[in-house]
C-alpha positions in Angstrom: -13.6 -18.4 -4.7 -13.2 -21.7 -3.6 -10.0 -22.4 -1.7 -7.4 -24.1 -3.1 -6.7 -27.3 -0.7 -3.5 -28.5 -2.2 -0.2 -26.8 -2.7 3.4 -28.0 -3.5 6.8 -26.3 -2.8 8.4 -26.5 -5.8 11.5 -24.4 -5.1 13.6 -23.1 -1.8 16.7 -21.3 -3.1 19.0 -19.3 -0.4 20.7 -16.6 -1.5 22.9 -15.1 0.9 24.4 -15.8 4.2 26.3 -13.6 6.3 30.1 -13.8 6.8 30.4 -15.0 10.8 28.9 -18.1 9.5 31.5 -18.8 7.0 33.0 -21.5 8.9 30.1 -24.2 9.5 29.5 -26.7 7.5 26.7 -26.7 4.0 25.0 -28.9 6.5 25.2 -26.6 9.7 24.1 -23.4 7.0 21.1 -25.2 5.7 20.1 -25.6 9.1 20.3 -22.4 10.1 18.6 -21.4 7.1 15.2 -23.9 8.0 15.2 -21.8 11.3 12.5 -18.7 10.8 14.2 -17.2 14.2 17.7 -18.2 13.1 20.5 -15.5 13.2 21.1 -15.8 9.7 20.4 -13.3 6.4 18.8 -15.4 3.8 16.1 -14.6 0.8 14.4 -18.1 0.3 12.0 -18.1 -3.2 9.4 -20.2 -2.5 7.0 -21.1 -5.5 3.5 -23.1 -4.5 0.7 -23.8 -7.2 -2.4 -23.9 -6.1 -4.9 -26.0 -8.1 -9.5 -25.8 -8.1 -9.1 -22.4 -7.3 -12.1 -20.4 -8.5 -15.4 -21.7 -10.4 -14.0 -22.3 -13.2 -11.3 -25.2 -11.5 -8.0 -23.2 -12.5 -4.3 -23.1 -11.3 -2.8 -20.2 -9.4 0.4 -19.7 -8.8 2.1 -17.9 -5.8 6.0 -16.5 -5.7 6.9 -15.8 -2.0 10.2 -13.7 -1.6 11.0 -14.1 1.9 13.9 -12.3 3.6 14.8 -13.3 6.9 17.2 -10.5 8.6 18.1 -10.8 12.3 19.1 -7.4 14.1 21.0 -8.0 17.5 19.5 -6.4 20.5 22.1 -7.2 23.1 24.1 -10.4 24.1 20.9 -12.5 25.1 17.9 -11.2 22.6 17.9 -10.9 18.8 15.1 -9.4 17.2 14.3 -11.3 13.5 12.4 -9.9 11.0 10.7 -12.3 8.7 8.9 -10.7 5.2 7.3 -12.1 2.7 6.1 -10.5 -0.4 4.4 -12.6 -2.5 3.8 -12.3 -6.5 0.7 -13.9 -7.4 -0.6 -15.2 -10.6 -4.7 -15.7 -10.3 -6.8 -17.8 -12.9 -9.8 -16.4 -14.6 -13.4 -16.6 -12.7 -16.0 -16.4 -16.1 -15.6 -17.9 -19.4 -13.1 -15.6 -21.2 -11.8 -14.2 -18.7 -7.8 -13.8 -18.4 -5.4 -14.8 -15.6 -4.3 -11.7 -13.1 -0.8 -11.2 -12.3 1.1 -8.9 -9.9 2.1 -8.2 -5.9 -0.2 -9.3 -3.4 -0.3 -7.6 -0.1 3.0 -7.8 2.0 3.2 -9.3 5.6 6.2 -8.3 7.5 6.8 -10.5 11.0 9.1 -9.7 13.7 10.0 -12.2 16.5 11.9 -12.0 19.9 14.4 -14.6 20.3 17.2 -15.7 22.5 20.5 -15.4 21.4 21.8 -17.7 23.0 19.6 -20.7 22.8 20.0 -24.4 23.2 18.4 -27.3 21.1 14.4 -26.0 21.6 14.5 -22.4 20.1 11.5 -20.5 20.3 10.2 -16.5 19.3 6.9 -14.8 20.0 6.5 -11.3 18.2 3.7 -9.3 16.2 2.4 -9.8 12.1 2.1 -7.1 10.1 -0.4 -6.9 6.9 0.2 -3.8 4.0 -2.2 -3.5 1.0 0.8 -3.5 -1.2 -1.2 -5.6 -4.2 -1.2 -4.1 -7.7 -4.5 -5.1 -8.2 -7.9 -5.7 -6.3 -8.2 -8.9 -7.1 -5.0 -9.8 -5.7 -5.2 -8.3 -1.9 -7.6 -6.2 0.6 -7.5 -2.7 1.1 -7.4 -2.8 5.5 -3.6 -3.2 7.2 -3.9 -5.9 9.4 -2.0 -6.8 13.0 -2.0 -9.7 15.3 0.0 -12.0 16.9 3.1 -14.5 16.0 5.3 -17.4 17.4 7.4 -20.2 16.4 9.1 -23.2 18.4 11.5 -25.8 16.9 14.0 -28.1 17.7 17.6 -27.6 16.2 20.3 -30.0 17.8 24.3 -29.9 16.5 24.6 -32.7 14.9 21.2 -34.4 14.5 19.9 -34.3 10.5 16.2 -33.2 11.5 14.7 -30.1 12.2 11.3 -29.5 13.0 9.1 -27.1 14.5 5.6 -25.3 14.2 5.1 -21.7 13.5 1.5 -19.9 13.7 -0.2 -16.4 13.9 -3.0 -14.4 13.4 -3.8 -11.3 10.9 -6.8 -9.1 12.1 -7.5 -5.8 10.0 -7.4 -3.0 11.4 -10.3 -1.0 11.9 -13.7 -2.5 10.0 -14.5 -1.8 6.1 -13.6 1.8 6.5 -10.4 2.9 6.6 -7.0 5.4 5.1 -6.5 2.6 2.5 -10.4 2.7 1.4 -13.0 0.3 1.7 -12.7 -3.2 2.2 -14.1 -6.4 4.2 -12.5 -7.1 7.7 -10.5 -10.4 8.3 -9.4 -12.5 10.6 -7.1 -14.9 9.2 -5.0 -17.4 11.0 -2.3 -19.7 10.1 -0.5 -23.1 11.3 2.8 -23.9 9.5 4.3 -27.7 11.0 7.6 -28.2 9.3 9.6 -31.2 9.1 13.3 -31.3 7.2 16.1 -33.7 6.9 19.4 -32.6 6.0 22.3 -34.3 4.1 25.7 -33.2 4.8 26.2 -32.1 1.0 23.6 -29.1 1.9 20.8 -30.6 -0.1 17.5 -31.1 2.6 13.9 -32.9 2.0 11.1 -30.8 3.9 7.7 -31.2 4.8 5.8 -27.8 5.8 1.8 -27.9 5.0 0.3 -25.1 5.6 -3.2 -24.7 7.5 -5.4 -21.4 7.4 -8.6 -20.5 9.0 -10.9 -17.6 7.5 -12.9 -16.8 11.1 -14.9 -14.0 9.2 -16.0 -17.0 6.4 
C-alpha cells in the first residue's frame, strides 16, 4: 500500500474539562487543551483523510478519539495518560473491491510531567500498542512498546503554543506471538505543532505529522 503523504485535520472538538479550571478564561482552556501533558480531561475527535492510498489511488479516512486524563502523583509530578483509538475507513485495493471500516489498533501513552512547570513544559514516558482492530486489514496482530516525549512552550498570556512531540512503537516479540502471527515493526513518529489562539476560544493549528517505517 502506498502511503498516503497528505492529511488534513478537519475537526478538533473538546468535550469536557474538569471543574478546578472553571475560572480561566475560553482562551486559557483552549490552551490547556493544545498541551498533550496538560493537567486537563479532554476527549478531542480528530478526523484526517488521507488521499493515493492504495493502487487503486483511493481516500481513507481516519477518526482519532483521543482522551487525555492526568492522574496526580504528588505536589511536583503528574502522570498523563494520552489514548488514542482510532476508527478507520480503508479504500478498496482490486477492482470491485469495497471500502473496510472498523477500530484500528489502540495506542495508549503515558508521560511524566511536572506539576508545577513554567513556560517550557516537557514529559518523557512509554507508548503502548494493542491489536484492538476489528479487522486484519485494519491493524497487526503483535503489542508493541517503546519510548515517548513531548516539549512545548505555553506562556500566560502570549496567543501561541508550540511544541514537538515524538516516539517510537516496536512489537513485541517477532512474528510469533499470544495475539498470533504477524510482521514486526518499528514505527516512529514526529508531531511539530504550531497554534494560535483568539480570546473567543476559537485557535488555528498547524501539526503535520512525520512517520518512519524502519522495517520498510
Amino acid at each position: 500500500m502506498k502511503s498516503a503523504r497528505i492529511f488534513f485535520t478537519l475537526l478538533t472538538t473538546i468535550l469536557a474539562a474538569i471543574s478546578a479550571h472553571a475560572e480561566l478564561s475560553a482562551e486559557d482552556l483552549a490552551k490547556i487543551a493544545q498541551n498533550p501533558v496538560g493537567n486537563l480531561i479532554s476527549v478531542p475527535f480528530q478526523e484526517n483523510a488521507y488521499f493515493n492510498v492504495g493502487p487503486l489511488n483511493g481516500t481513507q479516512n481516519v477518526l482519532n478519539i483521543q482522551p487525555v486524563i492526568p492522574i496526580s502523583l504528588n505536589d511536583d509530578w503528574n502522570i498523563i495518560t494520552r489514548t488514542i483509538l482510532p476508527i478507520i475507513s480503508l479504500p478498496g485495493f482490486v477492482p470491485g473491491q469495497g471500502s473496510t471500516s472498523g477500530l484500528g489498533d489502540l495506542q495508549i501513552s503515558a508521560f511524566l510531567s511536572p506539576a508545577k512547570p513554567g513556560a517550557w513544559i516537557w514529559g518523557v514516558g512509554a507508548v503502548t500498542q494493542l491489536p484492538t482492530h476489528s479487522n486484519d486489514l485494519l491493524g497487526n496482530n503483535n503489542a508493541g512498546l517503546g519510548p515517548t516525549a513531548v516539549f512545548l512552550h505555553l506562556e500566560h498570556g502570549s496567543p501561541w503554543v508550540y511544541g514537538v512531540l515524538a516516539n517510537n512503537v516496536w512489537s513485541v516479540g517477532s512474528s510469533a506471538n499470544p495475539f498470533g502471527n504477524a510482521p514486526k515493526y518499528s514505527n516512529g513518529l514526529v508531531q511539530p505543532f504550531l497554534n494560535y489562539n483568539f480570546e473567543s476560544g476559537a485557535y488555528l493549528t498547524s501539526s503535520p505529522i512525520i512517520t518512519a517505517n524502519w522495517e520498510a
